[in-house]
N, CA, C and O atoms as a MOPAC input file, in Angstrom:
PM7 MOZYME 1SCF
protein

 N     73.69100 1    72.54900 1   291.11100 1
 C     72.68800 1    72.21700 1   292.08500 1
 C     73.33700 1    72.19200 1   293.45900 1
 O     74.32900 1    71.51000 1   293.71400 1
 N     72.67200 1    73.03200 1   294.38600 1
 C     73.24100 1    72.85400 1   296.10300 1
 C     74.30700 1    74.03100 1   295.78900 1
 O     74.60000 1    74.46800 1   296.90200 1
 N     75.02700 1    74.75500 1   294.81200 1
 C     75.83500 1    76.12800 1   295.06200 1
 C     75.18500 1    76.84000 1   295.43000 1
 O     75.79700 1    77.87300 1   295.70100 1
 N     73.99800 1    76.90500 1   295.65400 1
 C     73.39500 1    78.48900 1   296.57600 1
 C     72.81400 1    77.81600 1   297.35000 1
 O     71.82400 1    78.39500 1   297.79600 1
 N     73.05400 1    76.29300 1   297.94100 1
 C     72.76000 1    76.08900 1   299.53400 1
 C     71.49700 1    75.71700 1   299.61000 1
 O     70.97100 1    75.38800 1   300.67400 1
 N     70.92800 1    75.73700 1   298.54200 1
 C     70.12900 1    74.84300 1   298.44100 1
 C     69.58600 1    73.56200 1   297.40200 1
 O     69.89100 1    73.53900 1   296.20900 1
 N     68.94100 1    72.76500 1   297.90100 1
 C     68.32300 1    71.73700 1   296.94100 1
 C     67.04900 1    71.54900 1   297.53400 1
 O     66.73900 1    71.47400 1   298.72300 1
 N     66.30000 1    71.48000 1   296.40500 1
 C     65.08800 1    71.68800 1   296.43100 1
 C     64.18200 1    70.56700 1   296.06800 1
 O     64.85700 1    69.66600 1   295.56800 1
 N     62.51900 1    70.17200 1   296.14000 1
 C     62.08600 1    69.15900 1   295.25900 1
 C     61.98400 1    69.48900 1   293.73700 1
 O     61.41900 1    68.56200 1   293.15700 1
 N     62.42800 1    70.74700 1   292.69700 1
 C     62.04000 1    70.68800 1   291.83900 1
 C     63.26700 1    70.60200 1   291.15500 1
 O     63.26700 1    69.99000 1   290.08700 1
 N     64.35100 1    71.11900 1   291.58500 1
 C     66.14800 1    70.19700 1   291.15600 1
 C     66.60600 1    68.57400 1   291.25700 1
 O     67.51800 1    67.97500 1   290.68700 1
 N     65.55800 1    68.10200 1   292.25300 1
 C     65.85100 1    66.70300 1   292.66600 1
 C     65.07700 1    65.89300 1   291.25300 1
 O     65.48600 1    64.92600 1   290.61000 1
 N     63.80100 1    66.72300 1   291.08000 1
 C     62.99600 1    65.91200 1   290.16000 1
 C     63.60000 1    66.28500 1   288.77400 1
 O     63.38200 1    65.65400 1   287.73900 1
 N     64.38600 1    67.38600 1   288.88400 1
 C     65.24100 1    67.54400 1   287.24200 1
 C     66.49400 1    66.32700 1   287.26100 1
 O     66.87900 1    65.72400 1   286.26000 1
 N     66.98800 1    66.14900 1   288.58900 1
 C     68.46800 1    65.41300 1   288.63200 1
 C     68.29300 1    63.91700 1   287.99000 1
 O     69.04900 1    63.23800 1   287.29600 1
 N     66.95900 1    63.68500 1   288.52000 1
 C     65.92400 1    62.35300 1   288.42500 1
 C     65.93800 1    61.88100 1   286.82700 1
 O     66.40100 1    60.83400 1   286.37300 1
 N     65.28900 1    62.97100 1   286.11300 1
 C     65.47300 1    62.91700 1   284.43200 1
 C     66.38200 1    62.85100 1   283.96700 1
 O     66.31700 1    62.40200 1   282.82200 1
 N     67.54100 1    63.16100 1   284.39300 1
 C     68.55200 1    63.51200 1   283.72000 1
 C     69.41600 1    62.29000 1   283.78000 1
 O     69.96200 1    61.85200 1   282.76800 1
 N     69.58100 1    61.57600 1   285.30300 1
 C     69.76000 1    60.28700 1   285.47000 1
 C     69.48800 1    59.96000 1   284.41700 1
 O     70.32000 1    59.96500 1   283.50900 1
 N     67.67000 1    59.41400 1   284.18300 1
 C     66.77900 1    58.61000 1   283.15000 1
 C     67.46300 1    58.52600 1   281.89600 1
 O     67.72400 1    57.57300 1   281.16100 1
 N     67.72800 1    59.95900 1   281.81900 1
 C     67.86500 1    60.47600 1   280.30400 1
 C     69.23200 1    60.26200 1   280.03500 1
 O     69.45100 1    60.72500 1   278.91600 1
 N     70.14500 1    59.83400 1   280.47100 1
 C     71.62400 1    59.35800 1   280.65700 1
 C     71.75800 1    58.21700 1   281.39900 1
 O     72.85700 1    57.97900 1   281.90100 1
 N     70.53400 1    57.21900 1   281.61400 1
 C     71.11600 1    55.89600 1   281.72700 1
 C     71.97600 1    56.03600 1   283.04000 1
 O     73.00000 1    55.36900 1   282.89500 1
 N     71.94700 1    56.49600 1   283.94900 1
 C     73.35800 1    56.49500 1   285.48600 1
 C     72.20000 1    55.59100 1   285.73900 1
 O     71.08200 1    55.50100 1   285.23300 1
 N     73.00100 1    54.77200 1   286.94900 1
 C     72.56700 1    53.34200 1   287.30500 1
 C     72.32600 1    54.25800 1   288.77000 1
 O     72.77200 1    55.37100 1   289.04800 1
 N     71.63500 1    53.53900 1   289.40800 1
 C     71.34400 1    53.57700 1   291.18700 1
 C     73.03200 1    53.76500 1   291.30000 1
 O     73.57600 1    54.83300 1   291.58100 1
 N     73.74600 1    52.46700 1   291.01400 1
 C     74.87700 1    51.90700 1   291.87900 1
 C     76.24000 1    53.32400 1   291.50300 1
 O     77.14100 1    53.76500 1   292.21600 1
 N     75.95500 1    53.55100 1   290.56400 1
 C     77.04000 1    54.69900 1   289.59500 1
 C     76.51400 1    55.59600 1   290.73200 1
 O     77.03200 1    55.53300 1   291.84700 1
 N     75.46500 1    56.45400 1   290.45800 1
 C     74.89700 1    57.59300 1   291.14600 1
 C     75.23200 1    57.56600 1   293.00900 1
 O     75.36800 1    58.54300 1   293.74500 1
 N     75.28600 1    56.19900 1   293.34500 1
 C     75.36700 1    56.68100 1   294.80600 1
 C     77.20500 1    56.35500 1   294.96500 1
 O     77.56000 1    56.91200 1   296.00400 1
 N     77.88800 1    55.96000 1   294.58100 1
 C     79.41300 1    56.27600 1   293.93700 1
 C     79.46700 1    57.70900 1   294.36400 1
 O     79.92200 1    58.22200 1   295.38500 1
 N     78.88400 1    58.21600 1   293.31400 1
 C     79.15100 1    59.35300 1   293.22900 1
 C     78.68100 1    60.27500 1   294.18200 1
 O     79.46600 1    61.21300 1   294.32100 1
 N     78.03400 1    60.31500 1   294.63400 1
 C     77.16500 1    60.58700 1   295.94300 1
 C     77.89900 1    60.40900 1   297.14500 1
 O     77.99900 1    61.01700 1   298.21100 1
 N     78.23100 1    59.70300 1   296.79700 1
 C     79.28500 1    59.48700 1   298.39000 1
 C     80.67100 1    59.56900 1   298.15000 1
 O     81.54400 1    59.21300 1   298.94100 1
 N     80.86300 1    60.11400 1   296.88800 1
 C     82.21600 1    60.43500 1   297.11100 1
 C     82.17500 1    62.10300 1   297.45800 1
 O     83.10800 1    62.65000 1   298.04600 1
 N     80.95900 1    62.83000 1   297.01000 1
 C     81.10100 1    64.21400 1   297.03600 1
 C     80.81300 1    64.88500 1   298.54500 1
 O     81.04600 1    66.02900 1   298.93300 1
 N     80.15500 1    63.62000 1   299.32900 1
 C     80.20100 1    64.19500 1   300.70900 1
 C     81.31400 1    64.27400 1   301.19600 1
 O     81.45500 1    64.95500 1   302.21200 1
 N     82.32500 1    63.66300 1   300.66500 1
 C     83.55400 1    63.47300 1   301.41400 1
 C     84.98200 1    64.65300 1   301.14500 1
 O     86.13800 1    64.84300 1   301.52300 1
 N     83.81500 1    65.29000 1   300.11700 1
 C     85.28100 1    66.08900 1   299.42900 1
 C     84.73900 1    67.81100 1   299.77800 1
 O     83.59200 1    68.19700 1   300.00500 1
 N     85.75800 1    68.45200 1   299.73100 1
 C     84.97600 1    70.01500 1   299.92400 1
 C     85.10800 1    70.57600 1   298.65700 1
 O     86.09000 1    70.27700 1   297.97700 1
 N     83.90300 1    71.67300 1   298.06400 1
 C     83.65900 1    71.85100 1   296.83400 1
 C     84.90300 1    71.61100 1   295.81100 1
 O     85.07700 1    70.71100 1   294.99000 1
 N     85.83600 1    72.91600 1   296.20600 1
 C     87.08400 1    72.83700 1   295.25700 1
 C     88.02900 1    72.14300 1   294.85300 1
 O     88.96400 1    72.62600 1   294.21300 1
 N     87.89200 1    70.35200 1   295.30000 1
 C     88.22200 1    69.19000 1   295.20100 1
 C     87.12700 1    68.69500 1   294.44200 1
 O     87.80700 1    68.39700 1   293.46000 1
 N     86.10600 1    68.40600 1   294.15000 1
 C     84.50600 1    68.23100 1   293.92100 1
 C     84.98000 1    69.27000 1   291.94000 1
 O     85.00200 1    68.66300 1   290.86900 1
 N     85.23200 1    70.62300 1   292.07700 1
 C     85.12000 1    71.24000 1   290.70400 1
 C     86.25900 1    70.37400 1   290.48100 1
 O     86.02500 1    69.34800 1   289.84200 1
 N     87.52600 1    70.59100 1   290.90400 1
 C     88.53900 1    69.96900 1   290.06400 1
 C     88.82800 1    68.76900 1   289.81600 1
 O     89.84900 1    68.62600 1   289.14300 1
 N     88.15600 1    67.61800 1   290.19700 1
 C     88.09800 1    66.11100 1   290.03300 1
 C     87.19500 1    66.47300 1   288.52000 1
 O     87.54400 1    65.96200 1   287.45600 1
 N     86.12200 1    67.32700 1   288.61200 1
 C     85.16100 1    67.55700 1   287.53600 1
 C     85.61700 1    67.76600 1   285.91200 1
 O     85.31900 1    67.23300 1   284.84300 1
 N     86.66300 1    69.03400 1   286.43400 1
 C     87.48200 1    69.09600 1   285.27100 1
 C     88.25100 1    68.43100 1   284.89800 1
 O     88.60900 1    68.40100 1   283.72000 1
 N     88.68800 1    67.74900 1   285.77200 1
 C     90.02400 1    67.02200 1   285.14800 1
 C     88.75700 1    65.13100 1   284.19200 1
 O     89.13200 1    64.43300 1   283.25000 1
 N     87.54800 1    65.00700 1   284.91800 1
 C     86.55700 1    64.37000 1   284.10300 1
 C     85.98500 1    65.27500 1   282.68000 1
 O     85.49400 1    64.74100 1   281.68500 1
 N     86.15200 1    66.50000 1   282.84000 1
 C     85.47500 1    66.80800 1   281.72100 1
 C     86.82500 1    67.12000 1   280.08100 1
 O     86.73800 1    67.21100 1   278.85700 1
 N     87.81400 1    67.16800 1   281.04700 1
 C     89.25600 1    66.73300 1   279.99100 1
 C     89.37700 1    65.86000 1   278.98800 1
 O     89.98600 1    66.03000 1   277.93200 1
 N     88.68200 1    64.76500 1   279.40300 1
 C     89.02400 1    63.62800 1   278.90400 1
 C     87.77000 1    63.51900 1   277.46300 1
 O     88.04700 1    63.08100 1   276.34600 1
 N     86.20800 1    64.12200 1   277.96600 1
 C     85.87900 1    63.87100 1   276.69600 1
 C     85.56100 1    64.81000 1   275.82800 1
 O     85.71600 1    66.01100 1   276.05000 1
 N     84.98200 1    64.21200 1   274.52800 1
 C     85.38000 1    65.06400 1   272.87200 1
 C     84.20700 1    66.61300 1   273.71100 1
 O     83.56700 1    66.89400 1   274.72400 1
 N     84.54000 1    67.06000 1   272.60100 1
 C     84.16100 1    68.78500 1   272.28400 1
 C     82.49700 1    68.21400 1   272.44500 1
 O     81.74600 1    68.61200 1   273.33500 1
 N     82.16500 1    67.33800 1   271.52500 1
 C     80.98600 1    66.92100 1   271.56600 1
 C     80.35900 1    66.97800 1   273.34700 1
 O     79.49000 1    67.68600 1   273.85500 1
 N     81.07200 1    66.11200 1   273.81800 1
 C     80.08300 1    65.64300 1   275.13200 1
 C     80.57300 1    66.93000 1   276.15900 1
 O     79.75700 1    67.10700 1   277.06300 1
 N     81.43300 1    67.61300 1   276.18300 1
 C     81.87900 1    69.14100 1   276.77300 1
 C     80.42300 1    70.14700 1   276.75700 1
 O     79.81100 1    70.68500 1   277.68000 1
 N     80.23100 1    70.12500 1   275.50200 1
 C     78.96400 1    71.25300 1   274.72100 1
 C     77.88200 1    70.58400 1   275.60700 1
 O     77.24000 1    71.25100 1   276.41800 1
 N     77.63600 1    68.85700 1   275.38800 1
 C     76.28100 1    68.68100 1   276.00800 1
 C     76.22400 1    68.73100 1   277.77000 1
 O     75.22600 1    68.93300 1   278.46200 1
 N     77.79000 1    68.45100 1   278.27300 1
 C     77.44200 1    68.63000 1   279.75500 1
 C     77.05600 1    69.76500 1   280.07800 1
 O     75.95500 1    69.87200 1   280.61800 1
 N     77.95300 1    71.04500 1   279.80400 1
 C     77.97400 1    72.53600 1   280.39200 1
 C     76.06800 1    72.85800 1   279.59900 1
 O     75.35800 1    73.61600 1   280.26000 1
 N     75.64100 1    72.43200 1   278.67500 1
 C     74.34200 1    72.41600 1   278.50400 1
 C     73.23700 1    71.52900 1   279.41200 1
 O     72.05700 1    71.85700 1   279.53300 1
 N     73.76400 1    70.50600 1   279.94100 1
 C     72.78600 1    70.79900 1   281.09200 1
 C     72.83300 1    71.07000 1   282.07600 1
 O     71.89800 1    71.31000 1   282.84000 1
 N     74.32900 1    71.09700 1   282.33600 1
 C     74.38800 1    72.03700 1   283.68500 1
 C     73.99500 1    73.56800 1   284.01100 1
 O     73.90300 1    74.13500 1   285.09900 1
 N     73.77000 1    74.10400 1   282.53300 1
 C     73.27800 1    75.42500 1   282.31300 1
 C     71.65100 1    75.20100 1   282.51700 1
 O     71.15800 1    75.97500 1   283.33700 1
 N     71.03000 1    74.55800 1   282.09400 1
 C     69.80400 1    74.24900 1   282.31100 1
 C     69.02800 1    73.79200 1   283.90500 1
 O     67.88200 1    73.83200 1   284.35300 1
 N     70.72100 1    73.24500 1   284.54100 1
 C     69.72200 1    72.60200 1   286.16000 1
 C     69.94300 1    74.22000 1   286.75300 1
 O     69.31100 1    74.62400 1   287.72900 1
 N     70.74800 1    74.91000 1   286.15000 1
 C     71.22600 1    76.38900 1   287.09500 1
 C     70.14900 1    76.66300 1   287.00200 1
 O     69.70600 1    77.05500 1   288.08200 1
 N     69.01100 1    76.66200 1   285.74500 1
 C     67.76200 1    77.54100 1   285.88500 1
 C     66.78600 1    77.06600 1   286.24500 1
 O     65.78700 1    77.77100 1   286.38500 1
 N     66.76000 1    75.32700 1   286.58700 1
 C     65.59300 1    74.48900 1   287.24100 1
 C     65.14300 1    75.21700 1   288.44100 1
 O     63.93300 1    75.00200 1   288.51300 1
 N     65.42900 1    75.80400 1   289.20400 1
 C     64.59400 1    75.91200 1   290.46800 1
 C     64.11000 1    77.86400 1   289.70200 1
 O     63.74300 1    78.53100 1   290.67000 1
 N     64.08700 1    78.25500 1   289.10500 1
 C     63.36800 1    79.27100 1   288.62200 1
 C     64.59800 1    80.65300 1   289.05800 1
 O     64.64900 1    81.77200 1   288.54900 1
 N     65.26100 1    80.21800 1   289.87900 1
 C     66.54700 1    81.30200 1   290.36400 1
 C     67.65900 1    81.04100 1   290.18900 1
 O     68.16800 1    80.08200 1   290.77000 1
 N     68.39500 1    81.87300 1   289.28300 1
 C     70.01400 1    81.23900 1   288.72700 1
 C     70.73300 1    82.31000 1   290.16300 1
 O     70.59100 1    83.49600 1   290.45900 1
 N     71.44400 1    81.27300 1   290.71300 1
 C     72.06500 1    82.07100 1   291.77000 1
 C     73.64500 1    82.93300 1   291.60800 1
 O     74.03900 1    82.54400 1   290.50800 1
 N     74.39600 1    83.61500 1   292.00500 1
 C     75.11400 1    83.97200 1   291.48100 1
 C     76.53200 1    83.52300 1   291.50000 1
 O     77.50100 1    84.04600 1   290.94900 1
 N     76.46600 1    82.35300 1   292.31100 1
 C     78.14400 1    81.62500 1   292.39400 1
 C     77.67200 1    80.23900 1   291.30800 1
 O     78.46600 1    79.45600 1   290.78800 1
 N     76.37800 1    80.22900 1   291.18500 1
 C     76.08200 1    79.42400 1   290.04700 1
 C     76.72900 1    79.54400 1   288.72600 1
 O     77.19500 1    78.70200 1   287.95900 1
 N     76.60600 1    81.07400 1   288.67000 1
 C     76.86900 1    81.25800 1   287.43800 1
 C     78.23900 1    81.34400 1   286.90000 1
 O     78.66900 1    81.21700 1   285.75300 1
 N     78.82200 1    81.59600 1   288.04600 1
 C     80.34100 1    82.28700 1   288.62500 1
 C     81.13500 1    80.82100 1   288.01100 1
 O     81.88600 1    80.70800 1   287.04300 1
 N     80.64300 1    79.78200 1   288.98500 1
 C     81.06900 1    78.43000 1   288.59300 1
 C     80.97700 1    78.01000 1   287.42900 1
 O     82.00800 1    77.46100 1   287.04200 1
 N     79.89600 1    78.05600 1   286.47800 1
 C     79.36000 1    77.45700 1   285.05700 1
 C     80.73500 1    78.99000 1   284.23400 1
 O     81.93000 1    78.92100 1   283.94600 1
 N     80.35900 1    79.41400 1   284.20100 1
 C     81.08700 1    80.19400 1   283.34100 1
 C     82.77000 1    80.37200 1   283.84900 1
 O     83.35900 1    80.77400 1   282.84500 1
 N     83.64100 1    80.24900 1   284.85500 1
 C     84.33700 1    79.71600 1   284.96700 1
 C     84.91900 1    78.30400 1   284.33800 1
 O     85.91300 1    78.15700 1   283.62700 1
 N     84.08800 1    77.41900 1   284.77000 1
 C     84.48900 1    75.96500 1   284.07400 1
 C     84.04600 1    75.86700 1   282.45700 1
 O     84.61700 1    75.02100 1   281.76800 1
 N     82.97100 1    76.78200 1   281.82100 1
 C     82.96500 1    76.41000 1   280.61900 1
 C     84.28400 1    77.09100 1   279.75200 1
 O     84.47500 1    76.78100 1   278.57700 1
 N     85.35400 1    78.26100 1   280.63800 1
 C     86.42200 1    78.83100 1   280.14700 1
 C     87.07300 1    77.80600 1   280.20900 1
 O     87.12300 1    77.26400 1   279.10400 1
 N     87.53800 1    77.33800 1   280.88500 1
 C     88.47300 1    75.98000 1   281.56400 1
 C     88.31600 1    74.92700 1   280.55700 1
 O     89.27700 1    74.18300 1   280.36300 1
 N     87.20400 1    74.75700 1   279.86900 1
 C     87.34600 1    73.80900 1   278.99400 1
 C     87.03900 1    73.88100 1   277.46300 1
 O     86.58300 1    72.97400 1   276.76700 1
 N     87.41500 1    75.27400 1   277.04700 1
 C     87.34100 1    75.47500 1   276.09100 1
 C     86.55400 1    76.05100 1   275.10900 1
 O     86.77400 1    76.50400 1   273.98600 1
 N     85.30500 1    75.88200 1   276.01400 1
 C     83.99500 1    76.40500 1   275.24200 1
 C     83.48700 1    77.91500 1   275.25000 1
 O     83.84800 1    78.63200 1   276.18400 1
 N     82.59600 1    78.47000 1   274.16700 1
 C     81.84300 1    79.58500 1   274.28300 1
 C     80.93600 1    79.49600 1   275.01200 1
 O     80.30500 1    78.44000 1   274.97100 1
 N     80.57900 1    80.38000 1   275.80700 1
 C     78.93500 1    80.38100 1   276.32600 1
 C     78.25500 1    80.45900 1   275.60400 1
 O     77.32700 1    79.68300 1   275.83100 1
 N     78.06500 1    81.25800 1   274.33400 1
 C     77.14000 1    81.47900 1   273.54600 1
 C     76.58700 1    79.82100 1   273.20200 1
 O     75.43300 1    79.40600 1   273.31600 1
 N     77.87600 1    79.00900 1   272.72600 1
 C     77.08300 1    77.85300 1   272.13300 1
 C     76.72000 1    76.82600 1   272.97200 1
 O     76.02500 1    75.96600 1   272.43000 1
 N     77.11900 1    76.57100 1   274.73100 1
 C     76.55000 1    76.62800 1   275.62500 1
 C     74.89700 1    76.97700 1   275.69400 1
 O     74.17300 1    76.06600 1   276.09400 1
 N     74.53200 1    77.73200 1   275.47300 1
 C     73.49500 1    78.83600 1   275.68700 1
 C     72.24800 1    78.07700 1   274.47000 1
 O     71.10500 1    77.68500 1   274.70200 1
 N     72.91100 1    78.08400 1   273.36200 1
 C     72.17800 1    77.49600 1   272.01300 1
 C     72.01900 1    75.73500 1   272.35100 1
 O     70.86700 1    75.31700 1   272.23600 1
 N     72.97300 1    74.81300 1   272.70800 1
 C     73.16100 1    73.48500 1   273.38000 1
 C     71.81600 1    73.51200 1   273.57500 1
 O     70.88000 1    72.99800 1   272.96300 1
 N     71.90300 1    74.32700 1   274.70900 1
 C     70.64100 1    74.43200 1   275.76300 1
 C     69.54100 1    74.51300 1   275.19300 1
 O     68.75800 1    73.60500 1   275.47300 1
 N     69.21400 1    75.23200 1   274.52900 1
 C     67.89800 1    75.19400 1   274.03400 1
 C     67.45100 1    73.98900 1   273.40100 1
 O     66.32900 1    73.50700 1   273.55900 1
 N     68.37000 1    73.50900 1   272.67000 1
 C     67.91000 1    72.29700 1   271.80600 1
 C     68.25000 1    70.96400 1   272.98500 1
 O     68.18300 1    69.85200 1   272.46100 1
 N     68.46200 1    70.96800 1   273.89300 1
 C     68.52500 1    69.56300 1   275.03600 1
 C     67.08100 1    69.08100 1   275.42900 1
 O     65.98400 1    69.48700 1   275.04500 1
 N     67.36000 1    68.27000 1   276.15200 1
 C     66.14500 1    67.53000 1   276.38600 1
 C     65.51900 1    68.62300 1   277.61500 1
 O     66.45200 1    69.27200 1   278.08800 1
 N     64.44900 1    68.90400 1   278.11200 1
 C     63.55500 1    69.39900 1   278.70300 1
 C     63.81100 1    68.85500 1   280.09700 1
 O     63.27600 1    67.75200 1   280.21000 1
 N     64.56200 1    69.31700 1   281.41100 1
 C     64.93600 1    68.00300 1   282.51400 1
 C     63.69700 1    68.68000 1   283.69900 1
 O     63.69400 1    68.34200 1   284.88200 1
 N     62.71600 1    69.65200 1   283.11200 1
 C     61.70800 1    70.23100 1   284.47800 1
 C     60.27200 1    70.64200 1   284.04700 1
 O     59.47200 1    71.05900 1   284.88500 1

């Protein structure tokens, strides 16, 4: 969300669910929020990875699954979107394919 420069109301209202749907608190979310204004992207991916290191195969499969899913929330997968998601799902081990399958079976965030 915001790699092709934009954010939109229909990514904000997916980010919203997804919060819901993962329990992030107000206080967690603006943490995080204000730490990413402060950083420039490629500090921002690699703080990411070095968070997505730490947990099992399990929760790997379900992040890059919804991060595959907000790429397609605004109806246009952009192309450093994709550049990024498939980059980092190499980085941590995973197939796209089962990425791809994740996805289908996740919760609905639009």
């Amino acid at each position: 969300m915001g790699v092709d420069g934009d954010i939109n109301e229909t990514e904000l209202g997916a980010l919203k669910k997804v919060r819901e749907y993962e329990q992030i608190t107000d206080d967690l979310y603006q943490k995080f929020e204000n730490s990413v204004r402060l950083l420039r992207e490629r500090d921002i991916y690699n703080q990411g990875i070095q968070l997505i290191e730490r947990c099992t195969p399990e929760e790997r499969l379900r992040i890059f699954a919804t991060l595959y899913k907000m790429s397609e929330v605004d109806g246009r997968v952009h192309q450093k979107e994709i550049k990024l998601l498939l980059y980092s799902i190499e980085k941590a081990g995973i197939e796209f394919d089962d990425v791809v399958n994740a996805a289908k079976s996740s919760p609905n965030y639009f």
